[in-house]
N, C-alpha and C positions, 0 to 999 in steps of 0.2 A: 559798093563802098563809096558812101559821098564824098570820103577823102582827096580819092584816088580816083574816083570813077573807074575805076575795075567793077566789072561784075564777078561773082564769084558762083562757083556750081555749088548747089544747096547742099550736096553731100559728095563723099569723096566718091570711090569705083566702090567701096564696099571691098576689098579682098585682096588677100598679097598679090602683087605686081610687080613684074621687072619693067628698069626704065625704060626700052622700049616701047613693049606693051602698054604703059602707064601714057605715053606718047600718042599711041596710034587710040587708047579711050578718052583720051580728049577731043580726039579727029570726029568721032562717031559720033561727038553730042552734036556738031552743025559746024557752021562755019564761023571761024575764028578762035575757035575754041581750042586751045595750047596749055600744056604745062606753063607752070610762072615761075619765072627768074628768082634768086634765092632771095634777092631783096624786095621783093613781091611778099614770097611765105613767110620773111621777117616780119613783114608791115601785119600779117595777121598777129600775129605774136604780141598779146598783153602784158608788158613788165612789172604792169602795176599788181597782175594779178585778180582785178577786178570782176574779170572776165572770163570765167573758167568752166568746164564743162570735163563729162570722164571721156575720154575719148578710147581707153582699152584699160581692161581689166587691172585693179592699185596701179592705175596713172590717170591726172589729172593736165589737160592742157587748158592753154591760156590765152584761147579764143573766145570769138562771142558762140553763143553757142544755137543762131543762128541760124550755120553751117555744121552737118550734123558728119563728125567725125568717128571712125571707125580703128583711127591707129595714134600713136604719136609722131612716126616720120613720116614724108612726104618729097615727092621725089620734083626737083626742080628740072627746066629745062635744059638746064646748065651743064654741060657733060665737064671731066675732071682728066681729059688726055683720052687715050681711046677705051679703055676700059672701064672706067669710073665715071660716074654723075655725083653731083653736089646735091643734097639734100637740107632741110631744115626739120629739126624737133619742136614742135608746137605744145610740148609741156617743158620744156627748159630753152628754146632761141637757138639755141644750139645749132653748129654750118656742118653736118657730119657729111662725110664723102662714104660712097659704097661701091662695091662693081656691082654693074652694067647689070646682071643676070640676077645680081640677090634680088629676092622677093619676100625674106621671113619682114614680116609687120612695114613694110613699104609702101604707099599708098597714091596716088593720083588725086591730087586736087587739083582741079582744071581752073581758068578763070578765061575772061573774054576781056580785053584791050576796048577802048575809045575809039 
């Protein structure tokens, strides 16, 4: 991202993920390689709309389409007390919270820091 100079991983894990898990497949790509903080997954988020891509079956997200996405959420590194992480929806911006262990439609988008 030349904005930000975040790299970003070209595609998500591909497959439901608890946040954990979503955690420890970022670690596997190499070093540096972490969940992003929920103002990170915002910044992918197009409000214009300009930029959109199907990312899971009648739903449309509002990235570039770039980075090849396989859900509409995405699990931040951001935990939400002990049982809960914060997450963001990349077809509506959206800050949803989930516990820890959900995995229906949750997904890992890694990126790597400057």
């Amino acid at each position: 991202d030349a904005q930000t100079g975040l790299t970003w991983a070209a595609q998500d894990n591909g497959s439901d993920i608890d946040w954990n898990a979503a955690g420890n497949y970022c670690a596997t790509l190499g070093v540096g390689w972490i969940l992003p903080t929920v103002a990170e997954l915002q910044g992918l988020y197009d409000s214009s709309g300009s930029l959109t891509q199907s990312c899971v079956a009648n739903a449309t997200c509002k990235v570039t389409p770039a980075i090849r996405l396989t859900s509409l959420w995405f699990w931040s590194g951001e935990p939400k007390g002990s049982s809960e992480a914060w997450g963001v929806s990349l077809a509506d911006g959206t800050q949803p919270s989930s516990p820890v262990n959900n995995v229906y439609y949750w997904r890992a988008l890694c990126v790597r820091r400057p």
